[in-house]
C-alpha positions in Angstrom: 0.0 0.0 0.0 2.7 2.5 0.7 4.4 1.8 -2.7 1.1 2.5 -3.9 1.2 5.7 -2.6 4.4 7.0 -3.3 3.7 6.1 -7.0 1.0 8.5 -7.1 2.5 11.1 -5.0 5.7 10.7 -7.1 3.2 11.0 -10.1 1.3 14.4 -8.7 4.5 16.4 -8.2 5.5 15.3 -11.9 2.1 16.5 -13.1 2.3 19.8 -10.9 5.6 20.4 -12.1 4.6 19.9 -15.6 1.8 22.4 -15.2 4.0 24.8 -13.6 6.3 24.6 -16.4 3.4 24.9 -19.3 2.4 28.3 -17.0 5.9 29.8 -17.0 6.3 29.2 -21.0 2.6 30.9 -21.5 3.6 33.6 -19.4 6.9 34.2 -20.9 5.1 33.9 -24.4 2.6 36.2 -23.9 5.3 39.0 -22.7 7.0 38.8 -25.6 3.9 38.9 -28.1 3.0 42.1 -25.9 6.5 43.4 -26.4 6.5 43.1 -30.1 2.6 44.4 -30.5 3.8 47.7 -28.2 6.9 47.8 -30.6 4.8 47.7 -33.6 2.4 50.1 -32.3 4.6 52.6 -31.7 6.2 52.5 -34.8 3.0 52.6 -36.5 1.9 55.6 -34.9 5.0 57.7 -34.7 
């Protein structure tokens, strides 16, 4: 039973840290889209 539950605490942190991951590289996408849309604005209105 205890092997049991390691395997699916082992497999939760994997998950959670597979998630956390997949949030970072959104986050870090969506900065940089906003970055080149701010540059491009500017441009466009200057």
């Amino acid at each position: 039973m205890n092997k049991v539950k390691n395997a699916k605490r082992e497999a939760r942190k994997a998950r959670e840290a597979r998630q956390a991951r997949r949030v970072v590289n959104g986050i870090f996408i969506a900065l940089i889209l906003l970055m080149i849309l701010s540059l491009l604005g500017y441009y466009l209105l200057s």
